[in-house]
N, C-alpha and C positions, 0 to 999 in steps of 0.2 A: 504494500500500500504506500502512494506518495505521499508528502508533506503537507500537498494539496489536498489528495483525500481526506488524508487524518482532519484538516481543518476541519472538512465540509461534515464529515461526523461529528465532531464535536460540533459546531454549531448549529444542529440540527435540533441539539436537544432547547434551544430557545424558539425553538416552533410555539407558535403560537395558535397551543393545542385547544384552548378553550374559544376562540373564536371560529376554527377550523380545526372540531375534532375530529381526530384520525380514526378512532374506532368506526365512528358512524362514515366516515369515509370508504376507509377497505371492505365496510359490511355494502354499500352501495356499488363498489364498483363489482364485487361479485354477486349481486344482487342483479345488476345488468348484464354483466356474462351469461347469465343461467338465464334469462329472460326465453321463455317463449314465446310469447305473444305482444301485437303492439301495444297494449295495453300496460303488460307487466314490464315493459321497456321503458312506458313513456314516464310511468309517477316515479322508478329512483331516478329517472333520468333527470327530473324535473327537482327531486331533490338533494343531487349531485349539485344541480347551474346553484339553489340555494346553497349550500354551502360552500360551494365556489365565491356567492357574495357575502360570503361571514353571517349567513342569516338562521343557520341551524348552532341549537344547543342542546346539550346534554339538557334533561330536565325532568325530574323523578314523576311528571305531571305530563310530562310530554304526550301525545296523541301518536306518534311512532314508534318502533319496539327493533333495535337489531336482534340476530340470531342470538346473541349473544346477552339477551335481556336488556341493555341499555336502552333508555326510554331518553327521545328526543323532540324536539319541538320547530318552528319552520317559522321564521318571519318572514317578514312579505317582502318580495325581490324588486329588486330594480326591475321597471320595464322594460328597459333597453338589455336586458341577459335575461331575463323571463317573461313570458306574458302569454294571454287568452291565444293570440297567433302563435306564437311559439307550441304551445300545448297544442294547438290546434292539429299541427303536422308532424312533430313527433309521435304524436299516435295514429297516425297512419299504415296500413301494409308497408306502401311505400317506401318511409322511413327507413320500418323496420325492415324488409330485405335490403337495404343500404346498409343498415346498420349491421347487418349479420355477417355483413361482405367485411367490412370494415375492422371485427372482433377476431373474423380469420384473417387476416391479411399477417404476414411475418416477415414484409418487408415496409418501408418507410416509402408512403405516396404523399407529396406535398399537393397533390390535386385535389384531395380528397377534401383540403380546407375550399375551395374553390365549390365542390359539392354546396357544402352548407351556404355561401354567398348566394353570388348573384348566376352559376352555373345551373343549379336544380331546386335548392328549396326555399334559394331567397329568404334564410333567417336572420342572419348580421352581416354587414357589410365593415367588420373591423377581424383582426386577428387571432386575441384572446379568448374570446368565449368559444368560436370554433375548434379552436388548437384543446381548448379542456374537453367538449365535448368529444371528441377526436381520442384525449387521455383517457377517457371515460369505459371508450367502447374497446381500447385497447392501449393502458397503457405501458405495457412493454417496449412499444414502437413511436409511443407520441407523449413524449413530456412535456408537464405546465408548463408554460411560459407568461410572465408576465412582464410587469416593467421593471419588478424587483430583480427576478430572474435574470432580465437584459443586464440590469445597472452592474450584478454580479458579474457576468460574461465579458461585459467589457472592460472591466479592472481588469481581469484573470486574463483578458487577450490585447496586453497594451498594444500589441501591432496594428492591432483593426480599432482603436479606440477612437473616440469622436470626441475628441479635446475636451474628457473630465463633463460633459454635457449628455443630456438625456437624449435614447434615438428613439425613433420612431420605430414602431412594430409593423414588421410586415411580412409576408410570408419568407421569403429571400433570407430576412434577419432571421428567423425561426431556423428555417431550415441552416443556416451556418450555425445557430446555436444547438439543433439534434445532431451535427457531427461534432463540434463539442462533447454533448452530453455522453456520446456513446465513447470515445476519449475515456471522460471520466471514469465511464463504468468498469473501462478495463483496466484504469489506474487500480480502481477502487478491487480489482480482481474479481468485478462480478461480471455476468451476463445477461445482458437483459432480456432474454429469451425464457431464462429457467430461475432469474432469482428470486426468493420471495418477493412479492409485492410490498409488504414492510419494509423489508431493505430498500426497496427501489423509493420508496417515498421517505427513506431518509437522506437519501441523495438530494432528491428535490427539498427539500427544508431544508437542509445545509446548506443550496446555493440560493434559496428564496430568505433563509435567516443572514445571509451573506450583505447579501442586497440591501435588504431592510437599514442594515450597520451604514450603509454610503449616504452621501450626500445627495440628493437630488435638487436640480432646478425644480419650478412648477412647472415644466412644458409639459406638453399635453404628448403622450407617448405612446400612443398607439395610429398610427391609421387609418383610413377608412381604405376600403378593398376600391383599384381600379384597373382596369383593362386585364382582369384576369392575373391579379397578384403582381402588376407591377406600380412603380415604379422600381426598378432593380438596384439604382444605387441608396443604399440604404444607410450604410455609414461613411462619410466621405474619405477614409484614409482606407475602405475594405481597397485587397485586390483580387484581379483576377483570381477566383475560388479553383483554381485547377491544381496545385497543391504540385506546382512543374519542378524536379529537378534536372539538373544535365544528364544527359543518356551516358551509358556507360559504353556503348554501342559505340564504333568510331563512326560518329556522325555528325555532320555541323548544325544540325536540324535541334533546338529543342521542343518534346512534346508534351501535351499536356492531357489528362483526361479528356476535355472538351474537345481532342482534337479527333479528325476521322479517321484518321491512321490508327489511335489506338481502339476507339470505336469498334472499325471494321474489324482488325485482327481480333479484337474481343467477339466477338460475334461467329467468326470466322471456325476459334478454336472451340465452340460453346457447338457450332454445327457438326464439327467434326468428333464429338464427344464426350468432350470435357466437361465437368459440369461448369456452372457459372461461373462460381466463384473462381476456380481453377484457372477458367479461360481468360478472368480478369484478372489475377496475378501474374499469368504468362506472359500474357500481353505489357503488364504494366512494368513486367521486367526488361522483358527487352526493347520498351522506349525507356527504361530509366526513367519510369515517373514511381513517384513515392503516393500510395492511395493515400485518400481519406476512408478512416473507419466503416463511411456507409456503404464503401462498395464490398466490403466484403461480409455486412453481418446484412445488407440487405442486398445483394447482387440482384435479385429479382426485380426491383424497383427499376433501377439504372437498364437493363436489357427494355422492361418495358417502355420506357421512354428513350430508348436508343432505335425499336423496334416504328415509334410516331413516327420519328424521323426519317424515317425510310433506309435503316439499318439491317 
């Protein structure tokens, strides 16, 4: 475990468990897992986004009951993260076979934030509430993000840092912060595949307890969704995300993920065999490009969006 880790453990236990308790949390998120019907999807779903806005408590009075006997209670949510519309289409078939596609998935699809906008259900046109619903249905593959989260990520990544100032959220920012996070996980010597979901949300509270500890401007931190999750520059010192080094290969060419050459060949060895991930290490060796963590815990994701392309 690194130094970084150790931090983010320790400071997970200043979670701030009475506003957002975790019992009635992890009883919710497998509450949704198990879900068969739109029905039994739509009410934890509906008191996941509540506790998402600090509006559930513990409460010996409470009108809800986890498996685990704890008795809770629900205040009334923001309209802009819950409402009569919002209810209205999460319980849906609909939804719910989106939602059952989305619990299986065991690769990282940033489209999927795209779904809940302005693509198929038209629920929020901002980043956060999507990205937890997203956590919701599965999060091994999609962790919280908020602006505490960000503010954490960008101290921990002074390269891409946006001069000590708050960024904006936007899907682009998200998705560089899940290669982050998956980073972390193998710091931390876990997997997000197979570790308890406890451990996994003590990750997240340690870099959401992180954040909390920084300074913030008041800017307003998140975005509102356009042209299908862009604008793409997000933090203005980020670069090119292809993660390029010099080829080891004597070549005067350097390549980069992004680029077709290694595309192709990835595609190429995955025809003739290989599995994915295999085909994306091969390839990424002999252009001497160094991955980012998502291609190899989600190689599926990357092929499918290599395959849009006309790959």
């Amino acid at each position: 475990m690194s130094i970084l880790s150790e931090l983010i453990f320790s400071l997970a236990t200043s979670f701030d468990d009475e506003k957002y308790p975790t019992d009635v949390y992890l009883y919710l998120l497998e509450t949704i897992k198990q879900a068969s019907t739109p029905a039994a999807l739509g009410e934890p779903l509906s008191h996941a986004l509540a506790w998402k806005d600090g509006k559930v408590r513990r409460s010996p009075n409470g009108s809800y009951q986890t498996n685990t006997g704890i008795r809770y209670s629900i205040g009334l949510t923001k309209p802009n993260t819950f409402n009569v519309s919002h209810q209205r289409i999460i319980n849906t078939d609909d939804f719910y076979m989106w939602a059952r596609e989305v619990i299986a998935l065991n690769h990282f699809d940033i489209d999927k934030i795209n779904d809940l906008q302005n693509k198929r259900f038209q629920l929020w046109d901002t980043i956060v509430i999507p990205v937890f619903v997203l956590h919701c249905l599965n999060p091994r593959v999609y962790p919280i993000v908020d602006r505490w989260v960000i503010a954490a990520f960008n101290v921990l990544q002074p390269y891409r840092a946006f001069n000590a100032n708050p960024v904006k959220i936007t899907a682009t920012a998200y998705e560089h912060y899940h290669n982050w996070w998956l980073r972390l996980m193998v710091e931390s010597g876990l997997d997000p595949m197979t570790a308890p979901l406890k451990t996994i949300k003590l990750v997240d509270a340690g870099v959401w307890a992180l954040g909390k500890r920084l300074p913030l401007q008041a800017n307003e931190l998140e975005a509102p969704a356009q042209n299908n999750l862009e604008p793409r520059a997000i933090i203005t010192e980020w670069k090119d995300d292809t993660d390029v080094v010099q080829s080891s290969i004597s070549t005067s060419l350097i390549y980069g993920t992004d680029s077709k050459e290694f595309k192709s060949r990835a595609v190429t060895l995955w025809k003739n065999g290989d599995t994915q991930v295999n085909a994306i290490r091969k390839a990424a060796l002999e252009f001497g490009i160094q991955l980012k963590p998502s291609y190899t815990a989600y190689p599926g994701s990357h092929f499918d969006r290599w395959k849009k392309q006309g790959f």
